[in-house]
DRENSELUM-76399 format. One record per residue (C-alpha): residue in one letter; x negated, y, z negated. Coordinates in steps of 0.25 Angstrom, whole numbers, plus 5000, padded with zeros to 4 digits. Example, Ala and Ser with C-alpha at 12.3 -4.5 7.8 and 13.67 -1.06 7.14 Angstrom:
// DRENSELUM-76399
KEDREN   rest      u      v      w
KEDREN      A   4951   4982   4969
KEDREN      S   4945   4996   4971
***
This chain:
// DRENSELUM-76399
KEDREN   rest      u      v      w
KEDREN      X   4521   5381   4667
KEDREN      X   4535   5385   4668
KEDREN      X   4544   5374   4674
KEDREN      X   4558   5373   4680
KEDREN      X   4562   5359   4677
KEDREN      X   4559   5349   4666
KEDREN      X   4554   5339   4675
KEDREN      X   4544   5347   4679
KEDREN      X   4539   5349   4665
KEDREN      X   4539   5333   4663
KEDREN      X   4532   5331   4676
KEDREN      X   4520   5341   4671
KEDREN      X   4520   5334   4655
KEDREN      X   4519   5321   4665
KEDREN      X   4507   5329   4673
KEDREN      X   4501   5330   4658
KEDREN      X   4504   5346   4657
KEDREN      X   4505   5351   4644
KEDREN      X   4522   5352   4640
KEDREN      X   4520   5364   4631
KEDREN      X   4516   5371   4644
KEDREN      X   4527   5367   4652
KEDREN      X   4541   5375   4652
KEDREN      X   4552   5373   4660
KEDREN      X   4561   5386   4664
KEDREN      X   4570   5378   4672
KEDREN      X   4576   5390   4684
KEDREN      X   4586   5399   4685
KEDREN      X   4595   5407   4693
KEDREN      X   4605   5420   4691
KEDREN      X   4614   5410   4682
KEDREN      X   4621   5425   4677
KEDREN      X   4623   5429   4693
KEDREN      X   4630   5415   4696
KEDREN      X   4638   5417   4683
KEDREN      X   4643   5431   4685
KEDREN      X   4647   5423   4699
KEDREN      X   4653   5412   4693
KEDREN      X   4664   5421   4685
KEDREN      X   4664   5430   4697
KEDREN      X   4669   5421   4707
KEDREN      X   4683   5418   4706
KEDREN      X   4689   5404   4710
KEDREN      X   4697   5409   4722
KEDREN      X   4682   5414   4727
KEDREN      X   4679   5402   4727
KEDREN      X   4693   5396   4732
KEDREN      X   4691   5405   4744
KEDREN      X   4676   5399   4747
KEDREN      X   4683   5385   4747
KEDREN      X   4691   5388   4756
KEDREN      X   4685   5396   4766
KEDREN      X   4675   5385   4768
KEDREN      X   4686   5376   4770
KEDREN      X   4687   5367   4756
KEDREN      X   4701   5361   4754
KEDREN      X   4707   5357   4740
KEDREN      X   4700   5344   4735
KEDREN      X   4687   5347   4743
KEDREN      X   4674   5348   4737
KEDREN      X   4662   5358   4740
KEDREN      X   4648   5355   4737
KEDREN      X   4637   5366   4740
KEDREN      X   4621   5367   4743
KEDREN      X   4614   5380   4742
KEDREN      X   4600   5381   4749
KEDREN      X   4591   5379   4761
KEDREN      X   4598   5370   4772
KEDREN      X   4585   5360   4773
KEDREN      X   4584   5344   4777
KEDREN      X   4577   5343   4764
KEDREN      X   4589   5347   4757
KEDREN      X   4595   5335   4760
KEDREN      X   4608   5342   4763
KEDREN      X   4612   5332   4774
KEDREN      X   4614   5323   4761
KEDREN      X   4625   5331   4755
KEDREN      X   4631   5332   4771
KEDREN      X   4630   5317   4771
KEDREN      X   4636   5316   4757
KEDREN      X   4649   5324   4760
KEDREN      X   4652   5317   4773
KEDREN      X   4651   5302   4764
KEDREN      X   4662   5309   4755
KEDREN      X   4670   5313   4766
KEDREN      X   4671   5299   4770
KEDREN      X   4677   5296   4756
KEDREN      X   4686   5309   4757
KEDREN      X   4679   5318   4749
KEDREN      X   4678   5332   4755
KEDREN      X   4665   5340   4750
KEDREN      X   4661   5354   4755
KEDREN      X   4648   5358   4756
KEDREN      X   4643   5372   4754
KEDREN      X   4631   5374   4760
KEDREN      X   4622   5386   4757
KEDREN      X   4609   5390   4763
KEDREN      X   4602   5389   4777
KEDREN      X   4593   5381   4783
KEDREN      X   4590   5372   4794
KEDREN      X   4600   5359   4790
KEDREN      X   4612   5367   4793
KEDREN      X   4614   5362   4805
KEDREN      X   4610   5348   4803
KEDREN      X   4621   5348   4792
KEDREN      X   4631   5352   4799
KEDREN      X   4628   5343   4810
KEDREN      X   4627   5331   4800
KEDREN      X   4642   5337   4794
KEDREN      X   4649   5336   4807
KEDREN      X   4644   5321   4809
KEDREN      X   4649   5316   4795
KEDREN      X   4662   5326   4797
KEDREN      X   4660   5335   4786
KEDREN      X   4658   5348   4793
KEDREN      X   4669   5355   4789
KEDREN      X   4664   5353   4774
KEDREN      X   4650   5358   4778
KEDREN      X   4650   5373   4774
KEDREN      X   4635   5381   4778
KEDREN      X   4636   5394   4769
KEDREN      X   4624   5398   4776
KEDREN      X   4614   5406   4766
KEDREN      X   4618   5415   4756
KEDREN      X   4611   5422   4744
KEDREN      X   4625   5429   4740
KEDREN      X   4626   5423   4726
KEDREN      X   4642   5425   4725
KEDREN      X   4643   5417   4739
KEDREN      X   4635   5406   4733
KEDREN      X   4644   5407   4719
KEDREN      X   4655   5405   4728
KEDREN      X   4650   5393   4734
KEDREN      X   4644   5387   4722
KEDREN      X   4657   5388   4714
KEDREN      X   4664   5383   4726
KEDREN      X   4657   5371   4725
KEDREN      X   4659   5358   4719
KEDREN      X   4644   5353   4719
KEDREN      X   4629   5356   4722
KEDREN      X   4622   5346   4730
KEDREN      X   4609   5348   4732
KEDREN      X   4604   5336   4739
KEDREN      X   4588   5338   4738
KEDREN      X   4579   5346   4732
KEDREN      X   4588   5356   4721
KEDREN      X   4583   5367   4716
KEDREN      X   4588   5381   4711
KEDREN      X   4601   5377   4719
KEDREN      X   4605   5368   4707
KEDREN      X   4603   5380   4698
KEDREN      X   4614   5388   4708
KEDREN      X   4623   5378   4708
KEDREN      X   4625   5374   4693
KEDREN      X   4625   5390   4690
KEDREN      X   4639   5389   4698
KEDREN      X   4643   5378   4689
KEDREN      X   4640   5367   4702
KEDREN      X   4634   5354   4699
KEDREN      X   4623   5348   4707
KEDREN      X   4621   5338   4714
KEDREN      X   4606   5333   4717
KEDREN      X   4598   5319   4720
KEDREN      X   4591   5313   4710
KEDREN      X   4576   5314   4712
KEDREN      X   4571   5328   4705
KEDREN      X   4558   5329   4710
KEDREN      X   4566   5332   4724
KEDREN      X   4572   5344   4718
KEDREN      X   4569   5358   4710
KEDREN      X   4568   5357   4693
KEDREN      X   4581   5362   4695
KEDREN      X   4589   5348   4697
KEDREN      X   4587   5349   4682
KEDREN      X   4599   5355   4680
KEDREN      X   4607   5345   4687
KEDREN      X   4613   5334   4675
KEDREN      X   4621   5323   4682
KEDREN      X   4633   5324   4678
KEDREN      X   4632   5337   4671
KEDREN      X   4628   5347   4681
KEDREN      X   4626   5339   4694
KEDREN      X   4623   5325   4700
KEDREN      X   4612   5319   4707
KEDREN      X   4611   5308   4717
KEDREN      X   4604   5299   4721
KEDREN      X   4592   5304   4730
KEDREN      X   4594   5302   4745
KEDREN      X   4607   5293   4743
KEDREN      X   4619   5302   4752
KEDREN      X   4629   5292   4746
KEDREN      X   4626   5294   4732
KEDREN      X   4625   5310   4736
KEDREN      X   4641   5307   4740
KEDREN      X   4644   5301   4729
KEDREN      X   4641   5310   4718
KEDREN      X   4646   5323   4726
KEDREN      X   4659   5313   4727
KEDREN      X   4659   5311   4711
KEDREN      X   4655   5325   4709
KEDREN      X   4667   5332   4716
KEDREN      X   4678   5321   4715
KEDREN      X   4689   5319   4713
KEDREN      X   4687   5332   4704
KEDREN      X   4674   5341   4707
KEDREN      X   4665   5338   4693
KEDREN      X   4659   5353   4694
KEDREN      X   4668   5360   4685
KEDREN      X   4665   5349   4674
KEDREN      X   4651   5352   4677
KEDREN      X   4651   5367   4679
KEDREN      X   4647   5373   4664
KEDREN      X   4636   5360   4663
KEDREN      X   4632   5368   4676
KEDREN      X   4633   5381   4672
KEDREN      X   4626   5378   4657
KEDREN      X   4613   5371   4663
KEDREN      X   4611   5385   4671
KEDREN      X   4617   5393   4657
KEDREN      X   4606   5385   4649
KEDREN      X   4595   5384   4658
KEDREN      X   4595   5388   4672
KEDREN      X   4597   5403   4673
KEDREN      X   4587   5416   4672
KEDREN      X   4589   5418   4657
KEDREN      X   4585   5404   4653
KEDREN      X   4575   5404   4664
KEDREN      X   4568   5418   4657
KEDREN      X   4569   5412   4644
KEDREN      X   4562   5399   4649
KEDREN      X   4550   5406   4653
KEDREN      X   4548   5415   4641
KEDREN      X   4549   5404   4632
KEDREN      X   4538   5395   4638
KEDREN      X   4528   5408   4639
KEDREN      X   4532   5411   4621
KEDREN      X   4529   5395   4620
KEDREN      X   4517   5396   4628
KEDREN      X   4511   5410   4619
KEDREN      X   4515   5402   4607
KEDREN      X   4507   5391   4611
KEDREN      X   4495   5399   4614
KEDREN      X   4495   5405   4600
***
């Protein structure tokens, strides 16, 4: 069996699944495309994205990218920015993607007075666009179920922000190391949400402390080549063993 994550591979051994079978390949996405993007795109790009959404000097953004679906969660992270308002911290969010929560998030946005922080990017599979918004930002909160999102945003250098309980998301939470490449938060608690996007980006945004841990989980382990030579080192170990 070949596996994305390791806790998958402890589950199985648990199961009673022989190890010497089991071979985790982790996931992968075009890591060289996003590079070639991150030395492309110059800082007044990204400047100019800021502004023309509206970010002032001091304010923060956070992003999301995929499908706009209550079981996201994403009223959470909506919920979370108007409690940091209240305490004078202003956060942006980038939204991108579609789906059927969109009204219901702008709705909730203009009851807690954050509209004008609210930004729907709508859906886009331009991967410069998405460069643009990704090293923009300042955080990736995924508030349920991660998967290769995690992936896309630590290739950008942007740490992640997820709850707690891995068996709600894809193997690819892995990647996230509090502290190191992201945050977690406690499971179904909007005030601790809050608080660790409040400790992330202030006073001073923590990403570009984090940013190479980022982009060396992805170096070492998350990207096609390393994905390729997962796989063909689990079938020569699994001829060596039938020999």
């Amino acid at each position: 069996l070949l596996l994305y994550g390791e806790r998958a591979k402890a589950l199985l051994i648990g199961k009673g699944l022989d190890g010497r079978k089991l071979f985790v390949i982790y996931n992968s996405l075009d890591f060289y495309e996003q590079q070639k993007l991150l030395n492309d795109i110059s800082k007044d790009e990204v400047d100019a994205f800021r502004t023309r959404i509206g970010v002032a000097d001091g304010d923060r953004i956070v992003v999301f990218s995929g499908r706009l679906q209550a079981n996201k969660k994403l009223s959470y992270l909506v919920k979370a920015v108007g409690i940091l308002r209240q305490r004078n911290r202003v956060v942006h969010v980038a939204f991108i993607g579609d789906g059927d929560e969109s009204a219901t998030l702008a709705k909730l946005a203009k009851r807690v007075g954050i509209l004008s922080q609210i930004h729907f990017l709508g859906e886009s599979y331009d991967e410069r666009f998405l460069a643009q918004v990704f090293m923009s930002s300042d955080l990736s909160v995924i508030p349920s179920g991660a998967g290769l999102s995690v992936i896309h945003a630590l290739g950008y250098g942007v740490p992640v922000l997820l709850h707690d309980r891995p068996e709600e998301h894809g193997p690819e939470w892995e990647a996230v190391r509090e502290g190191e490449t992201g945050f977690f938060y406690r499971y179904g608690d909007i005030n601790d949400m809050a608080d660790k996007i409040e400790d992330a980006l202030f006073p001073t945004s923590q990403k570009e402390r984090m940013k190479e841990a980022c982009l060396a989980v992805i170096r070492n382990r998350y990207n096609t080549a390393a994905h390729a030579g997962a796989i063909i080192s689990a079938v020569n170990q699994i001829v060596e063993q039938k020999r």
